[in-house]
N, C-alpha and C positions, 0 to 999 in steps of 0.2 A: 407914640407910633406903634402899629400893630407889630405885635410880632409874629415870625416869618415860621411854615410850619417846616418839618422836619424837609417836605417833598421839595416845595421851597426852597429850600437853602441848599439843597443836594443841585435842584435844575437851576441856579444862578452858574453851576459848572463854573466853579471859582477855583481854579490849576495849582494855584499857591497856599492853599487855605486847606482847612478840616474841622470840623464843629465836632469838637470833643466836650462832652459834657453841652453845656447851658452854650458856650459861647463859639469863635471863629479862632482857632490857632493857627499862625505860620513861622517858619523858623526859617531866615536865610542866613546863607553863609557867608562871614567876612574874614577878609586879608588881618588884620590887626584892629585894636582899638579905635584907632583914626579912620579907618573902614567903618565901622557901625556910627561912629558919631556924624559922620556927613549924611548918613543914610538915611538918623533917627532927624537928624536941621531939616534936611529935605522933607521928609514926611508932612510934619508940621501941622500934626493933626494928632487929637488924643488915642494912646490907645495903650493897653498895659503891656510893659517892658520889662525883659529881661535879658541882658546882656553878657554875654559867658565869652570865652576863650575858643573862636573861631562863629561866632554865630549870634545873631541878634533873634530873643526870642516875641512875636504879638500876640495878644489877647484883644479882640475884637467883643464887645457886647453892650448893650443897650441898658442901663437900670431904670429906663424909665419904657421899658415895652409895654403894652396892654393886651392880656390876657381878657376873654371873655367865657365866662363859665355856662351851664346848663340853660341858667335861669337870663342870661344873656347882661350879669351883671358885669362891669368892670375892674380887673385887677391890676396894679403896678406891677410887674415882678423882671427881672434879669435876664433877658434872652435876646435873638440876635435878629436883628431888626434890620428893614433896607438898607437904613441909611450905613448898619454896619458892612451889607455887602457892598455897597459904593464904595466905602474907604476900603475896604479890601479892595478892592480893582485899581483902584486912585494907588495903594501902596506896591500892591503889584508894580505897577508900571513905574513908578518912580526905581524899584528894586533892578526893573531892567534896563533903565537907563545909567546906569550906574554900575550894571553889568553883575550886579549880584544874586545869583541862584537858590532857589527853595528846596528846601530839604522836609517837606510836611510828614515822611514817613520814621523820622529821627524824634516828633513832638512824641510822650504819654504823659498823660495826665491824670493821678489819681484820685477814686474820691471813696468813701469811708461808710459803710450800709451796714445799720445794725436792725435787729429782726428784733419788731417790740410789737405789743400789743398797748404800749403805755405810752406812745412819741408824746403828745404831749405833756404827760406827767414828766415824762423824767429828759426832756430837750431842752429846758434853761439850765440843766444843772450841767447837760455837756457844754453849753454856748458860753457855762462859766468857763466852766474848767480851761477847754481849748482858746476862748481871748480873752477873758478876762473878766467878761460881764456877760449879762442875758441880751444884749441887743442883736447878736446876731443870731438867734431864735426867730426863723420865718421870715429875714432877712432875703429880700426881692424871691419868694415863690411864694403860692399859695398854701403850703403844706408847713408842719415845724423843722425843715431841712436849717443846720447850723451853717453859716454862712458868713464867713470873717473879711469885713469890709476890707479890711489889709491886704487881706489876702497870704495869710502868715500860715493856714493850714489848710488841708482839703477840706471841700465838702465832706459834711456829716450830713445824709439822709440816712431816713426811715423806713425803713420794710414792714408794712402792717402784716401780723400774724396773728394767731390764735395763743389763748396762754398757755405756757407749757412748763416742764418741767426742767431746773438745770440738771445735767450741765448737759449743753448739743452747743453747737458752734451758733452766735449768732452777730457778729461782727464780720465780714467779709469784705475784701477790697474790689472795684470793679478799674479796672483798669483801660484806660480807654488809649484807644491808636486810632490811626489811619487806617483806612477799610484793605488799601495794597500790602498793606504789612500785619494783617491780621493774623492769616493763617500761618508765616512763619512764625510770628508770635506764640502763637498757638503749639506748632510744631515743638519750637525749641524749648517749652516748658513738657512737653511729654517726652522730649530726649532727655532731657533732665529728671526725669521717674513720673513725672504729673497723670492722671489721665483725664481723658475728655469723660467728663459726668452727663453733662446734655448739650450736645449741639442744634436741637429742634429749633429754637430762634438765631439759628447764624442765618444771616452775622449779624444780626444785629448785636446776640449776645452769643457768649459762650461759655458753659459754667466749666471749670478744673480744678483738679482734687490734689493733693503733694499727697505720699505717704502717707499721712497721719489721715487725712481723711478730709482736711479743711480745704474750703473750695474758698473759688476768687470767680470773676466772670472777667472774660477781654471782651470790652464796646466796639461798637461801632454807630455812627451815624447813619447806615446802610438798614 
């Protein structure tokens, strides 16, 4: 199934949902235990779970999307596809018949960007390290982004750059929210000493500095 482009997934205007990173996240809130297990019977459709102490969390995404490049060739790779905004509406409405509320500005999801001029040389030796083995090396994208079928750690992408010399910072966190709770994000890391390095692509990104000088970006899907 093709996948859905950013603009896409923004105009499905899906109330419960936020496509952080690659896929569709929602987190509703439950009474107890036996509150999210009725919730997840009901459902009754794949989707990735995590269940915590007031709050059932979903991961919505497609491993079998099709990418089409320059050349107008075919790719498989992980993103978020209709049929995944159908099940988001289809779990919405099961959520509100059940009387359970979404909390999508409570999701972050992080993922892991290191500045190399060498991704491919040296991204089986992270895809070791982080699961175990080299498979998840280019693991559903078309790029060497590490990618743990488990889903046991973030994404590890690549930032192409120039070769340079150590030591400058080149690992950095991008931290992804909901677009409504950006800018207090944002806020509350510069009340905390941070400051704003570059907000010329908010929101989509936002780069911030702590003391020391190391930057991190807050995402958005926006």
């Amino acid at each position: 199934m093709e996948m859905l482009t950013r603009e896409q997934i923004l105009a499905a205007d899906l109330m419960d949902w936020r496509k952080l990173g690659q896929g569709l996240h929602a987190r509703f809130v439950t009474k107890d235990f036996q509150d999210a297990v009725r919730f997840l019977g009901a459902i009754g459709e794949p989707a990735r779970v995590t269940v915590g102490n007031g709050y059932v969390d979903l991961k919505l995404i497609s491993e079998d999307a099709i990418y089409r490049d320059d050349q107008g060739r075919e790719h498989q790779v992980e993103w978020v596809t209709e049929r995944d905004v159908e099940l988001a509406r289809q779990i919405s409405a099961t959520a509100a018949e059940q009387g359970l509320a979404a909390d999508p500005g409570s999701i972050t999801i992080i993922e892991l960007a290191l500045d190399t001029a060498q991704a491919k040389t040296i991204a089986p030796m992270w895809a070791a390290l982080l699961t175990g083995d080299t498979g998840a090396h280019g693991r559903g994208t078309i790029g060497d982004d590490v990618r743990d079928a488990l889903g046991r750690v973030p994404i590890l992408w690549f930032q192409d750059t120039e070769e340079h010399e150590t030591p400058r910072q080149r690992f950095h966190l991008d931290v992804w929210v909901a677009p409504e709770v950006a800018e207090q994000r944002i806020a509350a890391a510069v009340a905390a000493g941070g400051t704003i390095v570059d907000d010329s692509n908010a929101p989509s990104f936002t780069v911030i500095a702590d003391q020391d000088g190391n930057r991190a970006c807050v995402c958005t899907a926006e």
